[in-house]
C-alpha positions as a LaTeX table, in Angstrom:
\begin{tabular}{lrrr}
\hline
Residue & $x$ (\AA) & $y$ (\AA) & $z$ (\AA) \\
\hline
Unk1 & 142.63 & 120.64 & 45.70 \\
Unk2 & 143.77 & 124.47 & 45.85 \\
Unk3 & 141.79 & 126.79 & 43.89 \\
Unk4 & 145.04 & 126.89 & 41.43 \\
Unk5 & 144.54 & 123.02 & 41.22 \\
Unk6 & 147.49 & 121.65 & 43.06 \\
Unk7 & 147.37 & 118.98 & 45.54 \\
Unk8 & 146.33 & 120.56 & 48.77 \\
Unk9 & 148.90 & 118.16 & 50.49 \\
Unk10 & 148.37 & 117.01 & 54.38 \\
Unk11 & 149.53 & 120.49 & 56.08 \\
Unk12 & 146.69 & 122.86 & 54.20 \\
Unk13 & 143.91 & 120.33 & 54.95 \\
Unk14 & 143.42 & 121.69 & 58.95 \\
Unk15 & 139.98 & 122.42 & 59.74 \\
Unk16 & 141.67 & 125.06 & 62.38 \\
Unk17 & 145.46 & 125.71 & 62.79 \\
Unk18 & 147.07 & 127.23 & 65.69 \\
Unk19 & 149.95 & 129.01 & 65.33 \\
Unk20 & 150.26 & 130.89 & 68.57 \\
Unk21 & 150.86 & 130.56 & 72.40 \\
Unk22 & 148.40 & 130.70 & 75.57 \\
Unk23 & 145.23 & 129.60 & 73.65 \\
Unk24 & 142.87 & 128.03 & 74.90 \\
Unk25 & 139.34 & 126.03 & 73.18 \\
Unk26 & 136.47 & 125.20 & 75.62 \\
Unk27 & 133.72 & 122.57 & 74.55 \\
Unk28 & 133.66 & 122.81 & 70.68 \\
Unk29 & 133.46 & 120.32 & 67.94 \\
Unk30 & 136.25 & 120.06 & 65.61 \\
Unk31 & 135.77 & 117.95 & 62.34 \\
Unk32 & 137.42 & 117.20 & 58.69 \\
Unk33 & 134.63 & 115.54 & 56.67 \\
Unk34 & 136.93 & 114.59 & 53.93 \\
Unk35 & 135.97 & 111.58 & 54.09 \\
Unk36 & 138.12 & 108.01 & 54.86 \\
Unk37 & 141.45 & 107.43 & 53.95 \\
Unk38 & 140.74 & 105.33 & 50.89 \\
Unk39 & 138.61 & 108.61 & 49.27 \\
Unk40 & 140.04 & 111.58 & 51.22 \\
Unk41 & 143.60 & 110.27 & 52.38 \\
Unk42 & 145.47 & 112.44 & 55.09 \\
Unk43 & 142.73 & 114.84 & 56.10 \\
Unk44 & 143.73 & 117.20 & 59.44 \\
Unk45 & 140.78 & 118.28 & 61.80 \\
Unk46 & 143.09 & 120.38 & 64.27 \\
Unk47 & 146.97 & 120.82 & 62.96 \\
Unk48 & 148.74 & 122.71 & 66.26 \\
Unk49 & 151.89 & 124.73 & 65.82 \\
Unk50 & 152.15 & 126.63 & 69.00 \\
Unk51 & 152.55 & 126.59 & 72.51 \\
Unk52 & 150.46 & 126.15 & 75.58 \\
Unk53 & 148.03 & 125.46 & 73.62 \\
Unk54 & 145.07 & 123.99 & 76.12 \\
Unk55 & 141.97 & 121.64 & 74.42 \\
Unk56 & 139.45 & 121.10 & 77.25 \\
Unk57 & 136.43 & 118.77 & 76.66 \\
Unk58 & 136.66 & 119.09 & 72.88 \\
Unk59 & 135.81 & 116.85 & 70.18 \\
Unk60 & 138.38 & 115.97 & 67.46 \\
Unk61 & 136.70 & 114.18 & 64.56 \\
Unk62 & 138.22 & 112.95 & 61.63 \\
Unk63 & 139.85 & 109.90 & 59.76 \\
Unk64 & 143.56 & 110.16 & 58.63 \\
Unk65 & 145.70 & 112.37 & 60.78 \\
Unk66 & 143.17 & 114.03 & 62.46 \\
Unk67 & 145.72 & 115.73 & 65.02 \\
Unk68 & 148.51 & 117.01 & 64.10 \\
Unk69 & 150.74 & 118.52 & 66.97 \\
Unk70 & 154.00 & 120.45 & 65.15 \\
Unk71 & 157.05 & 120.66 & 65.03 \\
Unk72 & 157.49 & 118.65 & 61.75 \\
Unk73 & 160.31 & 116.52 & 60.76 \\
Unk74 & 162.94 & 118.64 & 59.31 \\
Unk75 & 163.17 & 116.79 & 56.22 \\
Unk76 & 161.09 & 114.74 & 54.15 \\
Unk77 & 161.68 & 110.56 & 53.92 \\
Unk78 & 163.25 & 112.00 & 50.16 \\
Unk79 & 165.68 & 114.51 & 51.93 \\
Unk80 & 163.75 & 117.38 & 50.53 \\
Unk81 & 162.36 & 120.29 & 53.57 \\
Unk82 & 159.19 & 119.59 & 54.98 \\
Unk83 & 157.41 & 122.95 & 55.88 \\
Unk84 & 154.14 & 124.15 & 56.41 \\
Unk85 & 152.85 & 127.29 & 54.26 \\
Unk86 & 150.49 & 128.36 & 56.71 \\
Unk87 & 153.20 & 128.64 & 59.59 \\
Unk88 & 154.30 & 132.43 & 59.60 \\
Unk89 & 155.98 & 131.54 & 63.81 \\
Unk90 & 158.12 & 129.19 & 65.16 \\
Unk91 & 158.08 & 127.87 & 68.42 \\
Unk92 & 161.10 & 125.79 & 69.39 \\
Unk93 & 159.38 & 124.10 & 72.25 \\
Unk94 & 156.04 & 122.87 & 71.52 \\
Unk95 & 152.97 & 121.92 & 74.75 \\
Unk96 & 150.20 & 121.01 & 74.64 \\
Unk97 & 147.45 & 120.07 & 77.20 \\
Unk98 & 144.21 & 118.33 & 76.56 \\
Unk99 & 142.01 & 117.20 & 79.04 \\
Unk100 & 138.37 & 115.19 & 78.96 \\
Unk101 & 138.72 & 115.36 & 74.93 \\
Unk102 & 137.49 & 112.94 & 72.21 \\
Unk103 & 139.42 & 112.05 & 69.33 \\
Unk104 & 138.84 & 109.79 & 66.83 \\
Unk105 & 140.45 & 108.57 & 63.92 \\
Unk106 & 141.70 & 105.32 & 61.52 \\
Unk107 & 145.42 & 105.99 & 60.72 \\
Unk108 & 148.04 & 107.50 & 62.21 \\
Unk109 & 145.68 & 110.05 & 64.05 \\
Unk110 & 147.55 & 111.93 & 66.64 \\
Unk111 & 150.45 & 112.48 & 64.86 \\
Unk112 & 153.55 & 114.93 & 65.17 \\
Unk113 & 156.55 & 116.26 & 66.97 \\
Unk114 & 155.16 & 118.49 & 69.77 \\
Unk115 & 154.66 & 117.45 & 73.50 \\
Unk116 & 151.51 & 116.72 & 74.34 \\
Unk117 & 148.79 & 115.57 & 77.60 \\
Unk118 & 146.15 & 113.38 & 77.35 \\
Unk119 & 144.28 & 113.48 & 80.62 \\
Unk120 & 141.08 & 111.67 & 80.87 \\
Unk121 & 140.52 & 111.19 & 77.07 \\
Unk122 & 138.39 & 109.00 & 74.64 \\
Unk123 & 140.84 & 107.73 & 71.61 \\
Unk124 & 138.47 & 106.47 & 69.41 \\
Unk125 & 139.89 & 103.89 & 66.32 \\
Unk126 & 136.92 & 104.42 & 63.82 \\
Unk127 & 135.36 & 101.06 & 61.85 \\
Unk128 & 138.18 & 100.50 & 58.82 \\
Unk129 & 138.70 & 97.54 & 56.70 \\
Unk130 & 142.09 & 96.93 & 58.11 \\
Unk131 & 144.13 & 97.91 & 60.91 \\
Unk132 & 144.48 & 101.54 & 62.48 \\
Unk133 & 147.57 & 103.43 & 64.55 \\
Unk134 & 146.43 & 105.65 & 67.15 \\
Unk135 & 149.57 & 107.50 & 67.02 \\
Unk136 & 152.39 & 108.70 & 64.91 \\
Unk137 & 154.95 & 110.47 & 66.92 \\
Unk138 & 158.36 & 112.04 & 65.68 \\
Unk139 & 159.64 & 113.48 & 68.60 \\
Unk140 & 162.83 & 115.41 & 68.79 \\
Unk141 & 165.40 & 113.51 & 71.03 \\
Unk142 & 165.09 & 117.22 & 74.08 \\
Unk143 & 161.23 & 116.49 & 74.21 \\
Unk144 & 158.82 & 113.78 & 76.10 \\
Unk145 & 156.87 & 113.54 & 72.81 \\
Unk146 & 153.09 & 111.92 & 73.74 \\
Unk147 & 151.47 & 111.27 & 77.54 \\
Unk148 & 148.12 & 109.47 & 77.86 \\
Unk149 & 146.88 & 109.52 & 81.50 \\
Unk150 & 143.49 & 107.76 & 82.90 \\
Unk151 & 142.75 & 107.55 & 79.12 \\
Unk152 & 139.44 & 105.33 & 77.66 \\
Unk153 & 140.82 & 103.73 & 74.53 \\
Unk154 & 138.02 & 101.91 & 72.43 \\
Unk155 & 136.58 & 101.45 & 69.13 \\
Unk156 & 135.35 & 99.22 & 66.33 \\
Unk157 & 138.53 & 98.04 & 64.13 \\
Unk158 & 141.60 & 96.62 & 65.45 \\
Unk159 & 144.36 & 99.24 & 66.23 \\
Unk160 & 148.40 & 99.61 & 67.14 \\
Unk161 & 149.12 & 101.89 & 69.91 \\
Unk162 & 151.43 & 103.52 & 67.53 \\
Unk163 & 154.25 & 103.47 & 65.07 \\
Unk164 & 156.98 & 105.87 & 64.50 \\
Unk165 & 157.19 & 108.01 & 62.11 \\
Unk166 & 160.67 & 109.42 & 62.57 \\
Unk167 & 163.01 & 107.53 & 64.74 \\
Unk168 & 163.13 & 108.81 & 68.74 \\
Unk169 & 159.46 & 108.65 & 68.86 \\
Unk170 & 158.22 & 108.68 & 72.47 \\
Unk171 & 155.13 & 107.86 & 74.02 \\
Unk172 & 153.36 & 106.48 & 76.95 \\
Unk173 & 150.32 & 105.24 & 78.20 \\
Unk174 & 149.52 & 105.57 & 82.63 \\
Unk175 & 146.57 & 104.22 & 84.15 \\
Unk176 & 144.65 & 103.67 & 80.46 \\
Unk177 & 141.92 & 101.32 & 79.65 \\
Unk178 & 141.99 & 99.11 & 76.87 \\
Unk179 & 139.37 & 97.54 & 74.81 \\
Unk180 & 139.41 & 94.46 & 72.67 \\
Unk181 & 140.38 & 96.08 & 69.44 \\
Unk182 & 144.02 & 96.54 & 70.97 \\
Unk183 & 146.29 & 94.14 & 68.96 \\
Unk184 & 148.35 & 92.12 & 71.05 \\
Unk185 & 151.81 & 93.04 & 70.00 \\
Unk186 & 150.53 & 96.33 & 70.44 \\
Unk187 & 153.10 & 98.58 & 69.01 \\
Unk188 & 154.63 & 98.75 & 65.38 \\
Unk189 & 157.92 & 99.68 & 64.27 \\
Unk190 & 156.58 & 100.77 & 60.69 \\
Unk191 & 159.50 & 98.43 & 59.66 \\
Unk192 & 162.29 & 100.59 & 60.65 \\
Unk193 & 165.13 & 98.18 & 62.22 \\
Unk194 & 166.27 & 101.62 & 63.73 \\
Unk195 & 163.57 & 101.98 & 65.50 \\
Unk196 & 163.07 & 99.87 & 67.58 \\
Unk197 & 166.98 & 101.18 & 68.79 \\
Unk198 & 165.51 & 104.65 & 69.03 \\
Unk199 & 161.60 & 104.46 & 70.29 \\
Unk200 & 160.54 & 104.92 & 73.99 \\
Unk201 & 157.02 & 102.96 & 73.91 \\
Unk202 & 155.47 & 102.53 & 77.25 \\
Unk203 & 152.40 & 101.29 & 79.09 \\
Unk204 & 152.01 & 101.62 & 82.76 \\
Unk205 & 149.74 & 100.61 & 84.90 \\
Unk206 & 146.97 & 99.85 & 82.67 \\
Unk207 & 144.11 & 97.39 & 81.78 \\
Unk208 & 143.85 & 95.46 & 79.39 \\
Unk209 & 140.94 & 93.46 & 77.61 \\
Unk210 & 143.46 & 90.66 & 76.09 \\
Unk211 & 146.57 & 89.35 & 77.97 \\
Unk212 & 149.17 & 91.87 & 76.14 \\
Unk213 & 152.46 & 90.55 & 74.07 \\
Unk214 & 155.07 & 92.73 & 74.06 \\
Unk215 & 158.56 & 92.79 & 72.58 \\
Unk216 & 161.59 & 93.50 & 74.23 \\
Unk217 & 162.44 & 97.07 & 72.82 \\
Unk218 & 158.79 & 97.92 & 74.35 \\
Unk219 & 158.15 & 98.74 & 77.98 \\
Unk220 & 154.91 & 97.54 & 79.83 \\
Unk221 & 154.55 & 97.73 & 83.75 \\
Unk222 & 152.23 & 96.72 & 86.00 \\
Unk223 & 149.33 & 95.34 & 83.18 \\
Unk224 & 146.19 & 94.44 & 84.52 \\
Unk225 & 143.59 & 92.30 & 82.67 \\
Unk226 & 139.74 & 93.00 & 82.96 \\
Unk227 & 137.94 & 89.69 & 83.00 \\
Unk228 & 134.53 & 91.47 & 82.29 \\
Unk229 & 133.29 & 90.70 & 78.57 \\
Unk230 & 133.70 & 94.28 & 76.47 \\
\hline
\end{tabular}
């Protein structure tokens, strides 16, 4: 709630916002202790609307969206503009970098339209009584949306690699690790029939836990199982 009493609403919830270029955080903690999505709902720890933006061996704790990487959608799934009151600049092209970070999270929790690195991460799907997305992208049709790279995926409920939340949504796991939580179809297309026409979904090179199952409008090269027990 805002101290006038209104719904806060997802995009005043940040624990820290960014709305600048060429920062970078070092080794902090970053948490929303809202609570789970069934008390707290969409509750951001670190909402990003800048550029080179660089996250180096941080920790991003939360449940419900707890990244959020702008740009936004233009418009809301009811047509109506979808802004941000805390954004005073705009930054038409949106990177960021994060390297040797934890995040964890139940739905939906790196979510957004910016560009973004993962290298040498910990995505952590947090215990929930049903399933979890790790990702949420809506990335404009110019930009690579979401890159995981030598990434440790684990955690302790079942997860999707990700749904879309606007069509065009784009991103792509190299040289990742998988644990046994993964689902086996392991994308969703948040029952859009456009898009699956629209999404770029992709897994190379990684291991897996469980044999994969992948549908056709997904991409997976060069899967390897790990026969060790996890």
């Amino acid at each position: 709630m805002l101290p006038n009493g209104e719904l806060r609403g997802t995009f005043q919830t940040a624990t820290v916002f960014i709305n600048a270029k060429d920062v970078t955080l070092e080794g902090i903690t970053i948490k929303n202790t809202a609570g789970p999505d069934h008390v707290a709902a969409q509750a951001v720890a670190l909402y990003i609307e800048g550029t080179n933006v660089t996250i180096n061996r941080c920790s991003l704790d939360a449940y419900q969206d707890t990244l959020c990487l702008g740009p936004l959608p233009i418009m809301t799934k009811d047509e109506t503009p979808l802004l941000s009151p805390w954004r005073s600049r705009v930054f038409s092209q949106q990177l960021s970098y994060f390297n040797e970070c934890t995040i964890s999270g139940t739905i939906d929790f790196i979510f957004g339209g910016g560009q973004a690195l993962f290298t040498s991460c910990h995505i952590y799907s947090r215990k929930r009584a049903t399933v979890n997305y790790l990702t949420a992208a809506s990335t404009p049709k110019e930009a690579e949306g979401f890159i995981f790279k030598n990434c440790q995926i684990s955690g302790e409920s079942p997860y999707y690699l990700g749904r879309p939340w606007r069509d065009h949504a784009k991103t792509r796991f190299e040289k990742c690790i998988f644990d046994k939580w993964l689902t086996s179809a392991g994308w969703h297309d948040w029952d859009k029939e456009t898009a699956q026409k629209s999404v770029c979904y992709k897994e190379v090179d990684c291991t897996y836990a469980i044999v994969p199952q992948r549908a056709s409008w997904m991409t997976l090269e060069g899967a390897k199982i790990n026969e060790k027990k996890t």
